[in-house]
C-alpha positions in Angstrom: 4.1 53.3 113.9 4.7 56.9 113.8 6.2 58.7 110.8 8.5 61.4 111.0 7.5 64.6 108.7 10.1 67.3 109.9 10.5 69.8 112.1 8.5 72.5 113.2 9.2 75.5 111.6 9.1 77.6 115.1 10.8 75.7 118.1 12.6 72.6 115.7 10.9 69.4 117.5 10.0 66.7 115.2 6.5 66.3 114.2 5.0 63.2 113.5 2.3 61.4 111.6 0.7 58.5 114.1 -2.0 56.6 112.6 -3.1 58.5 109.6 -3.2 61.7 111.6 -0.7 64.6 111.8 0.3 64.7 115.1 0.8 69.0 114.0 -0.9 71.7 112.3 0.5 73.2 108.6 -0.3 77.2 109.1 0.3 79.2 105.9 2.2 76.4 104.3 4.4 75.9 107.8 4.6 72.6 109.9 3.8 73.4 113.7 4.0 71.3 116.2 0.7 71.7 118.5 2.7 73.3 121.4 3.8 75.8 119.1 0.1 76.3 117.4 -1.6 77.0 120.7 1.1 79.7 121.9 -0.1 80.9 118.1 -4.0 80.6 118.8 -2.8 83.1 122.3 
């Protein structure tokens, strides 16, 4: 069942945790959503 951490700190979308794993990235103390980190990693 997935868990709702909060939004990302860039776009707003909800990130989740889904079966023990962050379904995001925390960069410098920020939670990102994975379409958000790979515009980052660009």
């Amino acid at each position: 069942m997935p868990e709702l951490i909060g939004p990302c700190s860039n776009c707003g979308k909800d990130v989740y945790c889904r079966d023990g794993f962050l379904d995001g990235v925390y960069i410098d103390g920020n939670l990102i959503c994975h379409d958000c980190a790979e515009e980052l990693d660009n």
